[in-house]
Structures are given as C-alpha cells and as structure tokens.
N, CA and C atoms as an extended XYZ file, in Angstrom:
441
Properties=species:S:1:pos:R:3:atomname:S:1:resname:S:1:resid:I:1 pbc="F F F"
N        -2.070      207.994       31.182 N   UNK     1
C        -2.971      208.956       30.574 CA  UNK     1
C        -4.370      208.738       31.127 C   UNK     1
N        -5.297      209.953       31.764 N   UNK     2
C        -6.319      209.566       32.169 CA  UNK     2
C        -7.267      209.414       30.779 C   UNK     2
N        -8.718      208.746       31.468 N   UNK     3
C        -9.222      207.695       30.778 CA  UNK     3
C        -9.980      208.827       29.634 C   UNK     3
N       -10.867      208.698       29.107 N   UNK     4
C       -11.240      209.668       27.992 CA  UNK     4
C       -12.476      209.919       28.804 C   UNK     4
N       -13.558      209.380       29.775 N   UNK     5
C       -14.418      210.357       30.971 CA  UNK     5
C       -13.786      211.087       31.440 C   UNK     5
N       -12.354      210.905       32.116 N   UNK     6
C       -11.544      212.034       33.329 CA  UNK     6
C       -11.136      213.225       32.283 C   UNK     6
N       -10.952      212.862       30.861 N   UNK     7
C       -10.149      214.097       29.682 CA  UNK     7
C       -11.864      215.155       29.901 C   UNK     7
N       -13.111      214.094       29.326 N   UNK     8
C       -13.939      215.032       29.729 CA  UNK     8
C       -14.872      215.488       30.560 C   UNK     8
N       -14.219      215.564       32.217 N   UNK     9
C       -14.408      215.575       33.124 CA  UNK     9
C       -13.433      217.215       33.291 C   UNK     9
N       -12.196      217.019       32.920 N   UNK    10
C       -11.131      218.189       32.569 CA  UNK    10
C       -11.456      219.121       31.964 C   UNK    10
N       -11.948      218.936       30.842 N   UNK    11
C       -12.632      219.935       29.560 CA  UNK    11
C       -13.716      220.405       30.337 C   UNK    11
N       -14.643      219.765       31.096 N   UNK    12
C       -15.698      220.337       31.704 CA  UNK    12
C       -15.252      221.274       32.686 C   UNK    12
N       -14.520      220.989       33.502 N   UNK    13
C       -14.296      221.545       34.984 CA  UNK    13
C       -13.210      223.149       34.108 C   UNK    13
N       -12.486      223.157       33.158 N   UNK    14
C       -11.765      224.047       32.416 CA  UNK    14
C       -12.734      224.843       31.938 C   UNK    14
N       -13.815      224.350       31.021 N   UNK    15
C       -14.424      225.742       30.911 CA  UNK    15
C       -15.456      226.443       31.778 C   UNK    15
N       -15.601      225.711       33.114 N   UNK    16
C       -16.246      226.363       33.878 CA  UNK    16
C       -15.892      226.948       34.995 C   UNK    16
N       -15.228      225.656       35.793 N   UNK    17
C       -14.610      225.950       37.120 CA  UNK    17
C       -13.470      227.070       36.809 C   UNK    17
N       -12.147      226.674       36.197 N   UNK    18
C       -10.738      227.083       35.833 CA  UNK    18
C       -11.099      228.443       35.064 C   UNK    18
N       -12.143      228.534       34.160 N   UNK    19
C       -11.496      229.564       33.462 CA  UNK    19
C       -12.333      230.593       34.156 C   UNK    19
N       -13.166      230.621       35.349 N   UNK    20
C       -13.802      231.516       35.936 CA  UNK    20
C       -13.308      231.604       37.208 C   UNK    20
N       -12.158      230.969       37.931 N   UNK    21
C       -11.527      230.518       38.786 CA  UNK    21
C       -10.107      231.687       38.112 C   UNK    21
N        -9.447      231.697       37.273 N   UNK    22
C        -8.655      232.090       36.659 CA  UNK    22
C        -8.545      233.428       36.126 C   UNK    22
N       -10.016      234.211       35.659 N   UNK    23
C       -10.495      235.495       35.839 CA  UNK    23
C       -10.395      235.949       37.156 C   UNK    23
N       -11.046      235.236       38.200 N   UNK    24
C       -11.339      235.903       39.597 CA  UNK    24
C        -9.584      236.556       39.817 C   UNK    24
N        -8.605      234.941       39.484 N   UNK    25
C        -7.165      235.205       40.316 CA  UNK    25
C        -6.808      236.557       39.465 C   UNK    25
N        -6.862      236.518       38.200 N   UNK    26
C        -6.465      237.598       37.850 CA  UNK    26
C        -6.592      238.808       38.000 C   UNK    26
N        -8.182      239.292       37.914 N   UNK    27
C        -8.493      240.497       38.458 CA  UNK    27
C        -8.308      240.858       40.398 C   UNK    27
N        -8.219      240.202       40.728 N   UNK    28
C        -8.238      240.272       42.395 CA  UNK    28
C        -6.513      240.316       42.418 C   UNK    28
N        -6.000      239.895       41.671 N   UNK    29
C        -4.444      240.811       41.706 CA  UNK    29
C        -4.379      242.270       41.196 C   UNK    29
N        -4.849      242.090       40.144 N   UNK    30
C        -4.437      243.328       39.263 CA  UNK    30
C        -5.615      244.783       39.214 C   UNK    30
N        -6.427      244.325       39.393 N   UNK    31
C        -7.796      245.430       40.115 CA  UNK    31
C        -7.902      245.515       41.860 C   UNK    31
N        -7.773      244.222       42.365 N   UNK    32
C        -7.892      244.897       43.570 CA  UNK    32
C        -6.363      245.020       44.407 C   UNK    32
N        -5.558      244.243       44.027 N   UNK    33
C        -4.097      244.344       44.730 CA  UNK    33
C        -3.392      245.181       44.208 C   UNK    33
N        -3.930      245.604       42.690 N   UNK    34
C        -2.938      246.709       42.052 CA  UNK    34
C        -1.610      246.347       41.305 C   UNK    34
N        -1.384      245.145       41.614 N   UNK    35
C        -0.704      244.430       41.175 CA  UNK    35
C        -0.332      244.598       39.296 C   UNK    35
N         0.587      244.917       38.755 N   UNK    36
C         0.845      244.978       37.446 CA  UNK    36
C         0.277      243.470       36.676 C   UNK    36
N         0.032      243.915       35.322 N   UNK    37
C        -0.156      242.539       34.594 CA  UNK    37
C         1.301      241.765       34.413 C   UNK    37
N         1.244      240.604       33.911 N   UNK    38
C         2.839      239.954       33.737 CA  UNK    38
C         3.459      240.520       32.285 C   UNK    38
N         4.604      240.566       32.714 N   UNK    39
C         5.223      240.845       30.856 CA  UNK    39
C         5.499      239.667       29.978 C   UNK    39
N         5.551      240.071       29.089 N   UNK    40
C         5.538      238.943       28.022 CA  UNK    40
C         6.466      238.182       28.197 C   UNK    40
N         7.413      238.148       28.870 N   UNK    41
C         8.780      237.461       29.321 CA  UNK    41
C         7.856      236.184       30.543 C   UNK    41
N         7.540      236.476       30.962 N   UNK    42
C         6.702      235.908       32.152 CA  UNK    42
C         5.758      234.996       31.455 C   UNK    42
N         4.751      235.403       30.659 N   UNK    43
C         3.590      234.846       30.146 CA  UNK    43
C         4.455      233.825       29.115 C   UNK    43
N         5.626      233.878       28.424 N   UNK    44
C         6.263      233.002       27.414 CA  UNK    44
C         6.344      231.785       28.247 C   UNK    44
N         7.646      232.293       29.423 N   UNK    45
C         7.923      231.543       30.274 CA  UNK    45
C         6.526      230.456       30.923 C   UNK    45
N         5.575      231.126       31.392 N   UNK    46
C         4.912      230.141       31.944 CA  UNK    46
C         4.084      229.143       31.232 C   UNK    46
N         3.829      229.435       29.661 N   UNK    47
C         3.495      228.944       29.065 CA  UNK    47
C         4.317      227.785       28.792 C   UNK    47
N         5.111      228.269       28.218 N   UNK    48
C         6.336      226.660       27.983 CA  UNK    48
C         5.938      225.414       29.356 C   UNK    48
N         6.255      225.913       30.483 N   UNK    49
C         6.482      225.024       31.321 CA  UNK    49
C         5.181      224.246       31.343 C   UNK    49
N         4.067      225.252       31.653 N   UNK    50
C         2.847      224.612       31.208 CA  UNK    50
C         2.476      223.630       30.007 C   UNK    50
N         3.213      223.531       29.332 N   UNK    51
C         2.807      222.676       28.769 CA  UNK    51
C         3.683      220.934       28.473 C   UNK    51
N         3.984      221.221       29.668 N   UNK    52
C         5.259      220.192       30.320 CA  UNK    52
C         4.029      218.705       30.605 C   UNK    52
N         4.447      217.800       30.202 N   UNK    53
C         3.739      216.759       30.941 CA  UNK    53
C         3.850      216.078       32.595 C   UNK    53
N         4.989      216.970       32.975 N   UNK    54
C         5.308      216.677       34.473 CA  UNK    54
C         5.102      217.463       35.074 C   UNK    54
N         4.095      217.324       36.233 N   UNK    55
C         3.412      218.432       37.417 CA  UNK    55
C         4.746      219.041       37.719 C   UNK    55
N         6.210      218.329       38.258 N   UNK    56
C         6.676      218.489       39.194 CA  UNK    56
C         7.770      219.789       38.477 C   UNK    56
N         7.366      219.783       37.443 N   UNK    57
C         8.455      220.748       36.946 CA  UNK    57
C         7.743      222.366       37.004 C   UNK    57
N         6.390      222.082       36.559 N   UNK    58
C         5.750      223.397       36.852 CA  UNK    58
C         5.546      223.953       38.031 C   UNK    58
N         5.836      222.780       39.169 N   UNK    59
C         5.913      222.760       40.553 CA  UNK    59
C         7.576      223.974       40.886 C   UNK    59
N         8.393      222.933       40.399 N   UNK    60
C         9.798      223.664       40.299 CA  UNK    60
C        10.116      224.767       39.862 C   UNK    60
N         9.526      225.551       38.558 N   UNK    61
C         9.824      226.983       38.013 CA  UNK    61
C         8.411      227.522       38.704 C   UNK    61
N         7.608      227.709       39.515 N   UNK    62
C         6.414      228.247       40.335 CA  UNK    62
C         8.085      228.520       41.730 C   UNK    62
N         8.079      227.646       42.297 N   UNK    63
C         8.765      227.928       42.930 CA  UNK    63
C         9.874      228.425       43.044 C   UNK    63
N        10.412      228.380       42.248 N   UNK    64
C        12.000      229.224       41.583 CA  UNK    64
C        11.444      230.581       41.193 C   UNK    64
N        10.566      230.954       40.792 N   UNK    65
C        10.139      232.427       40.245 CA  UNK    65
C         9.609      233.133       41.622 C   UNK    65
N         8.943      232.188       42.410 N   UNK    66
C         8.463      232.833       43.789 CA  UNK    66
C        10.074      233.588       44.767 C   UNK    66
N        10.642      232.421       44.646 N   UNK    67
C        12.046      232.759       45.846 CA  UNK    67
C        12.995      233.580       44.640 C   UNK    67
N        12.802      234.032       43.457 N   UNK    68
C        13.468      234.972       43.420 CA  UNK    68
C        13.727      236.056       43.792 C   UNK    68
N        15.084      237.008       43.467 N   UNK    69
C        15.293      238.447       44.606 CA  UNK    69
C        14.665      239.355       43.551 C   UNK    69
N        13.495      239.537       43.181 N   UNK    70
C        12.897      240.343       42.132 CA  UNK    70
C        13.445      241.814       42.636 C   UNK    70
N        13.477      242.450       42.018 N   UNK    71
C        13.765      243.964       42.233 CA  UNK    71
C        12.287      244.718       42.350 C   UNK    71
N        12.184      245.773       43.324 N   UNK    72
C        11.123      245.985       44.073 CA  UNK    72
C         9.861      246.468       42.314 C   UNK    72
N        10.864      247.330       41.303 N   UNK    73
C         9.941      247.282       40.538 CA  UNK    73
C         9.145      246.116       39.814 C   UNK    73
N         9.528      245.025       40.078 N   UNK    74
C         8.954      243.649       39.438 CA  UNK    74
C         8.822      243.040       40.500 C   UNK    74
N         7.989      242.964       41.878 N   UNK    75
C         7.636      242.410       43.245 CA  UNK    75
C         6.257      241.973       42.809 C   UNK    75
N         5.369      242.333       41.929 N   UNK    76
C         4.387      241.860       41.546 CA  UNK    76
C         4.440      240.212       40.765 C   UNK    76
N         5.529      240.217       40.388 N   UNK    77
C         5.773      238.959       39.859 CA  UNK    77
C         5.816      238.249       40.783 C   UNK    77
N         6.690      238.404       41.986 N   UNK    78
C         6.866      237.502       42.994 CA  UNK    78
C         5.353      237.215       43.873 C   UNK    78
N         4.654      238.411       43.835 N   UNK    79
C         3.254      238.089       44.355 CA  UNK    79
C         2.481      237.016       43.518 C   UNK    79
N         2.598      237.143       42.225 N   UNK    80
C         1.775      236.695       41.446 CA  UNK    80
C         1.984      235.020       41.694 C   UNK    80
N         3.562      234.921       41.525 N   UNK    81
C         3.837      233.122       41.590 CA  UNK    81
C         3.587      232.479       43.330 C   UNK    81
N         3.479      233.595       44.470 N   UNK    82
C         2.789      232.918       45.674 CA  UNK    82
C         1.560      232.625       45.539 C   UNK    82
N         0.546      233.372       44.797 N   UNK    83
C        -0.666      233.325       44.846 CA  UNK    83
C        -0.320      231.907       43.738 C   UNK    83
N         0.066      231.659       43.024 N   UNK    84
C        -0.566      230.738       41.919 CA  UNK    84
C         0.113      229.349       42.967 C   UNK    84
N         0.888      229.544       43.450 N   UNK    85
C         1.649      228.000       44.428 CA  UNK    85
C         0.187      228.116       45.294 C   UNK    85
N        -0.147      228.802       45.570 N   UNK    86
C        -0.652      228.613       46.550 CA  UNK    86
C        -2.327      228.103       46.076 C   UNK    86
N        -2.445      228.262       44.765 N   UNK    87
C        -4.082      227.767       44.077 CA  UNK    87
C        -3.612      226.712       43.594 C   UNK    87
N        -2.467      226.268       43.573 N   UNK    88
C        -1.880      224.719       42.725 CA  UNK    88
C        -2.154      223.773       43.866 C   UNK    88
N        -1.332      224.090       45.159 N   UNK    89
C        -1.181      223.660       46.360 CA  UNK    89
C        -3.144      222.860       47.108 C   UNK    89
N        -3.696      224.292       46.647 N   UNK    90
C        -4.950      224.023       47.399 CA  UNK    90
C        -5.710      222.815       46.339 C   UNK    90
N        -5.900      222.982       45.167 N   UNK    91
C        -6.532      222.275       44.142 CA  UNK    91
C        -5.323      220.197       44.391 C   UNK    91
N        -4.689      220.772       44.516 N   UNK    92
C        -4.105      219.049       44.322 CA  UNK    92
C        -3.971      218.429       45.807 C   UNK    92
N        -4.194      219.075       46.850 N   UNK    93
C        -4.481      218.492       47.839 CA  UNK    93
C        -5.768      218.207       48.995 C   UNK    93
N        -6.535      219.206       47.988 N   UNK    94
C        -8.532      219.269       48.762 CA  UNK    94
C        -9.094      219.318       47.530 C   UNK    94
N        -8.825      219.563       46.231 N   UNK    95
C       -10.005      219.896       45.402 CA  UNK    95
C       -10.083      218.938       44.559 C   UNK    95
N        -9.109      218.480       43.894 N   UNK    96
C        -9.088      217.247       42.997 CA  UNK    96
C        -9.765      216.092       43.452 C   UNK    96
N        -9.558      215.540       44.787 N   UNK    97
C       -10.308      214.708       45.159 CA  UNK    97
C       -11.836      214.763       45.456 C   UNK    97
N       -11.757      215.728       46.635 N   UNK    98
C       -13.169      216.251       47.386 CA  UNK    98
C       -14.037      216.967       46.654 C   UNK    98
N       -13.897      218.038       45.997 N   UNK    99
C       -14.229      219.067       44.804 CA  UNK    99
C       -14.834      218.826       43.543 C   UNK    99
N       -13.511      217.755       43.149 N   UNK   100
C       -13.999      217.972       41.567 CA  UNK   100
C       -14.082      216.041       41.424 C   UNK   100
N       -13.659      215.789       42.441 N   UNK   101
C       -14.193      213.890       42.251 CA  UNK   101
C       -13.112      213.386       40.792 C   UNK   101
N       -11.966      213.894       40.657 N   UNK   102
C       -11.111      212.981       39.602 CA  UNK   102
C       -10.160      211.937       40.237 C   UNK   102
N        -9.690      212.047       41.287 N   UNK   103
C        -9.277      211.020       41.938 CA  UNK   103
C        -9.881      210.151       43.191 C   UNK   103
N        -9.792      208.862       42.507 N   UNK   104
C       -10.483      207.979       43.498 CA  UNK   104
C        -9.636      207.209       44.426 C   UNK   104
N       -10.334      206.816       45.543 N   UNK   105
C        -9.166      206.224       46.765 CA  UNK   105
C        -8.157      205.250       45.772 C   UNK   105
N        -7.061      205.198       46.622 N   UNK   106
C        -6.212      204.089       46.019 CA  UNK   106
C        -5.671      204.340       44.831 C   UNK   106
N        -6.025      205.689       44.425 N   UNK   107
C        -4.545      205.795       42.790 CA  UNK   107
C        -3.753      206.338       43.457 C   UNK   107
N        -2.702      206.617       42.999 N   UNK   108
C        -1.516      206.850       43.294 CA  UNK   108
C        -0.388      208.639       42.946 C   UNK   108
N         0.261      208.859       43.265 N   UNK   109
C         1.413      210.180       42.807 CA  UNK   109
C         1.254      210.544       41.451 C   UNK   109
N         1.513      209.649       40.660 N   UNK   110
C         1.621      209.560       39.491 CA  UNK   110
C         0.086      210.186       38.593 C   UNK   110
N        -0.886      208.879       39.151 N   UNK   111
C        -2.157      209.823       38.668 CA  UNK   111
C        -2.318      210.971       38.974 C   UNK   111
N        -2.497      211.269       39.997 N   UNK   112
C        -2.514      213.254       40.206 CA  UNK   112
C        -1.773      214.320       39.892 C   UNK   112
N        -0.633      213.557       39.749 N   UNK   113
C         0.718      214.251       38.910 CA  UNK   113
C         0.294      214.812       37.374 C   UNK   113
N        -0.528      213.198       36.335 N   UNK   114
C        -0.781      213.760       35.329 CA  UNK   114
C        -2.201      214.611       35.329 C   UNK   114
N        -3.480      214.523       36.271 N   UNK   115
C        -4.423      215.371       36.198 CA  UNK   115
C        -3.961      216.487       36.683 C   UNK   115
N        -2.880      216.864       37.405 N   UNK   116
C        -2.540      218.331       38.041 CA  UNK   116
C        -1.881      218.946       36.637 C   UNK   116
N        -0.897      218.291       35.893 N   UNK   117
C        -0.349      218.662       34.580 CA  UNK   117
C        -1.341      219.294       33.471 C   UNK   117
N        -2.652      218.436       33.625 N   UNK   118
C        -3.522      218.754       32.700 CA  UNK   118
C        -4.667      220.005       33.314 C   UNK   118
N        -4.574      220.238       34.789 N   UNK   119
C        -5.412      221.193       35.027 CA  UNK   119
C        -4.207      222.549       34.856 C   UNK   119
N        -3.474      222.566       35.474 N   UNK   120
C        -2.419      223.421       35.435 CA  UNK   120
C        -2.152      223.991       34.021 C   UNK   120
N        -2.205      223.327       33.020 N   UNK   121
C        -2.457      223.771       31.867 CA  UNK   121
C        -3.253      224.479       31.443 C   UNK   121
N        -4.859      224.193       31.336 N   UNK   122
C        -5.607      224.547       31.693 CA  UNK   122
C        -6.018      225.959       31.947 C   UNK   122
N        -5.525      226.322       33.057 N   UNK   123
C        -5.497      226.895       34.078 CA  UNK   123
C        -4.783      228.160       33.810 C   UNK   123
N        -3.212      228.081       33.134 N   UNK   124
C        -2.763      228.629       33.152 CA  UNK   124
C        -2.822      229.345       31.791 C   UNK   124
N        -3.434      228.853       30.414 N   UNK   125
C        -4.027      229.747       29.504 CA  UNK   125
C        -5.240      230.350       29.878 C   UNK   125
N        -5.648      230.276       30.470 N   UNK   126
C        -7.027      231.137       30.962 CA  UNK   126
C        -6.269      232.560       31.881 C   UNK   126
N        -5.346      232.075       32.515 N   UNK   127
C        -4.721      233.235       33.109 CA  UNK   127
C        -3.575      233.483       32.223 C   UNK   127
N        -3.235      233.128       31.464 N   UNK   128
C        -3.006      234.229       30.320 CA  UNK   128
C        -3.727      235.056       29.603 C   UNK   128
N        -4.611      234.445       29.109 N   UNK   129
C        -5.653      234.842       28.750 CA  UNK   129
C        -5.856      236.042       29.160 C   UNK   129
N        -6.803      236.512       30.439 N   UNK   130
C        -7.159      237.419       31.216 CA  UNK   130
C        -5.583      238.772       31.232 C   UNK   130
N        -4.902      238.162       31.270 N   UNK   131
C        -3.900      238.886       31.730 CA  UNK   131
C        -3.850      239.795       30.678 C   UNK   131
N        -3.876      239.433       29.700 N   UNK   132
C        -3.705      240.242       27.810 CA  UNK   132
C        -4.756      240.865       27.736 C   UNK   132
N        -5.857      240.717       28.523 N   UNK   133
C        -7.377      241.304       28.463 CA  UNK   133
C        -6.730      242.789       29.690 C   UNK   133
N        -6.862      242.328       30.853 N   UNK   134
C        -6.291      243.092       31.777 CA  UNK   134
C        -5.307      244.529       31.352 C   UNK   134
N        -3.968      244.054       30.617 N   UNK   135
C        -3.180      244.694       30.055 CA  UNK   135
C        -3.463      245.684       29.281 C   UNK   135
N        -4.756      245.099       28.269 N   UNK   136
C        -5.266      246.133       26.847 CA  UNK   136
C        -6.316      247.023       27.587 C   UNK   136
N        -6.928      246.567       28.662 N   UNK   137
C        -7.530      247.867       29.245 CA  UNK   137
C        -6.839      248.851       30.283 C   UNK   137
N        -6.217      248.362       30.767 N   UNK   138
C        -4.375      249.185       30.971 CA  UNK   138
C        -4.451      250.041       30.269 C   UNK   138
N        -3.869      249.775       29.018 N   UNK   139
C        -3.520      250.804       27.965 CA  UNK   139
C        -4.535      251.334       27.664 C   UNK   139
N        -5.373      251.157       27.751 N   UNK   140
C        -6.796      251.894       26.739 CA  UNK   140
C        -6.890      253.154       28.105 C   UNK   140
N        -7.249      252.807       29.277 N   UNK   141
C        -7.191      253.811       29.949 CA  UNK   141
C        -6.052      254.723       30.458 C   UNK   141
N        -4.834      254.267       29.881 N   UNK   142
C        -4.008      255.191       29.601 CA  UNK   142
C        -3.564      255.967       28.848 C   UNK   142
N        -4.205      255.648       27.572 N   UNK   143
C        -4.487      256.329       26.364 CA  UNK   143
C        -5.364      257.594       26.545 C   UNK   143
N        -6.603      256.638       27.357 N   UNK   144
C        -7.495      258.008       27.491 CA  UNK   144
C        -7.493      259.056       28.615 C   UNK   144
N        -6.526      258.551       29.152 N   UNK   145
C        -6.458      259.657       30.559 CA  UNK   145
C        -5.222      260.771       29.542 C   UNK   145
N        -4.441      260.608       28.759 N   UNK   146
C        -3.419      261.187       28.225 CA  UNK   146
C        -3.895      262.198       26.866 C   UNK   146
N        -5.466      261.562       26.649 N   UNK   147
C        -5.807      262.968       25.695 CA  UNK   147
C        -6.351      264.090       26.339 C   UNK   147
C-alpha cells in the first residue's frame, strides 16, 4: 500500500491532472470523433473492474473489450477501449515516473501495479463521470431538435 504522501500525492494529481485529463478524453471522442457515449452496460462493467486492486486485470478486460468483434453499430466501444489502453499504456510507462514523480528508481512491478490500480480508478470515475454529462446533453439536444 503506498505511503499516506503518495495516497496524497494521488488525491492531488486526481483532482487536477485525471479529472481534467479525463474530460479532455471524453469530449475529444464524443464531440470531436463523434463517437457515441458508453451504455450503461459498459460504464457498470468498467466500473467493477476498476475497482479491482490488481492493475493487471483492468489491464486484461481493457484489452479483451478492445479485440472484441463489436458489431459496426457498437465500433465506438472498440474505439473507446484503444484510446483508454493507450492513456493507461502512456501514464505507467513515461508519466508516473517522469510526470507525476510517484515512482522512485529501484521500486519495483508491484509498486506501480498498485499506483496504476489507484490512478486507473481514479481515472476511470471521472470518465464516467463526463460520459453521463456527455449523454444528458445528447438527449437534451435531442429533445430540442424534436420540438
């Protein structure tokens, strides 16, 4: 378990870095890629895993949802889980260290395993978050294009 500076080192970098990091991913799918919001099947799902204490499993259903044969009407899903491998990927191998200074030379798999668990978390209610925001203005402007 990291130390109670690195928890609020986490809390810091979450409400600033992550959850404005986590808006950007969202809208730059779904405003500028066009990309659909996720369905609630999706957002359940990623939640659970998220809140897994092992990186490697959120590692495992990221990647299992990416290489699925989505059907072309749900291809946004499959976009959505490349883009997020691919912000997991960048953050635990340049940013954690260089970036955000939580790992120091000489720890090990294990430590980054549990700070990636705890950013990934993180991380991934904020992009829920957004997504339910995203969605309700969806509807609102489909409401109002329909009166």
């Amino acid at each position: 378990m990291p130390s109670a500076e690195r928890l609020q080192q986490l809390w810091n970098l979450s409400d600033t870095v992550l959850y404005t990091e986590a808006v950007a991913f969202m809208q730059r799918l779904v405003d500028e890629q066009g990309c659909a919001t996720l369905p609630a099947s999706q957002v359940t799902g990623l939640l659970n895993i998220a809140n897994a204490t092992i990186y490697t499993e959120l590692e495992r259903f990221i990647q299992h949802q990416r290489e699925r044969n989505w059907p072309e009407s749900r291809k946004d899903i499959k976009i959505f889980y490349t883009e997020l491998e691919k912000w997991f990927t960048t953050v635990k191998n340049r940013r954690l260290k260089g970036e955000f200074h939580l790992v120091e030379e000489g720890h090990g798999n294990r430590e980054i395993d549990e700070l990636m668990a705890l950013l990934a978390h993180d991380f991934i209610q904020h992009l829920v978050a957004e997504n339910g925001l995203l969605a309700v203005k969806k509807a609102s402007a489909r409401v109002k294009r329909g009166r």
